[in-house]
N, C-alpha and C positions, 0 to 999 in steps of 0.2 A: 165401264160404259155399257149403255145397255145397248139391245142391236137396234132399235130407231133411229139414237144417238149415234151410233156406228154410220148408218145409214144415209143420214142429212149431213153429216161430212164428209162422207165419200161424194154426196152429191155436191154438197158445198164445194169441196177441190175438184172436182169432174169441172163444174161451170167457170172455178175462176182461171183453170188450164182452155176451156175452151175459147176465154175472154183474149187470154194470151193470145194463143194462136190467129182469135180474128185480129185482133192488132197489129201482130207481127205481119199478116196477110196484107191489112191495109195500109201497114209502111209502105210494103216491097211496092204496092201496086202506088204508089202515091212517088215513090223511087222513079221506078220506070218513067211514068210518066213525065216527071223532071229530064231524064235523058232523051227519053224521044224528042222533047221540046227543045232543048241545046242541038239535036242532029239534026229537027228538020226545019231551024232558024240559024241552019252553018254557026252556030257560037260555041267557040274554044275557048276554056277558061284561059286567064293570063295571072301572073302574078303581078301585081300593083301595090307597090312598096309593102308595106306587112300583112298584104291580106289579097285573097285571091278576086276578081271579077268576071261578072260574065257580060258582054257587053251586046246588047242589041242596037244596031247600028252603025256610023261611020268612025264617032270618035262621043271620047267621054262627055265634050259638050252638046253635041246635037243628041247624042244615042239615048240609050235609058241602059243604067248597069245594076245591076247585082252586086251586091259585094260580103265576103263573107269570110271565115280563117281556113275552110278548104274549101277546094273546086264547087263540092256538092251543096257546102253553106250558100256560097256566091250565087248558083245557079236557082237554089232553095226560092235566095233575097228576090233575084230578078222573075221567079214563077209569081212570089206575091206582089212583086210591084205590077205586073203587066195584069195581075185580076184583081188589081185595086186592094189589096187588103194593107 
């Protein structure tokens, strides 16, 4: 390998480790964000026959829930029901 060749794959793996890292960044912050939003709408996940929910509101039929196969699935469903996606 010559050193150019050497060179543009060092930079080559330099950027796709940097790609990592902004991802892994913009999970965490995409994480958080889900939990601050279950603590500062008091909702505790519950479990509901095979699968976890997060419920906004009184009860399953007035409320709007989340649901998902753990806590952070559930909470995930109810962040995209509530911004329409």
């Amino acid at each position: 390998m010559d050193k150019q060749s050497a060179i543009e794959l060092l930079c080559s793996q330099e950027q796709f480790h940097n790609e990592q890292i902004f991802e892994m960044k913009r999970q965490q912050v995409f994480e958080n964000q889900i939990w601050q939003m279950l603590g500062s709408l008091n909702i505790v996940p519950f479990k509901d026959g095979n699968q976890w929910c997060c419920l906004y509101g009184k009860d399953l039929m007035s409320g709007i829930a989340g649901f998902g196969d753990t806590p952070y699935l559930a909470a995930v469903d109810l962040y995209n029901i509530l911004n329409g996606q």
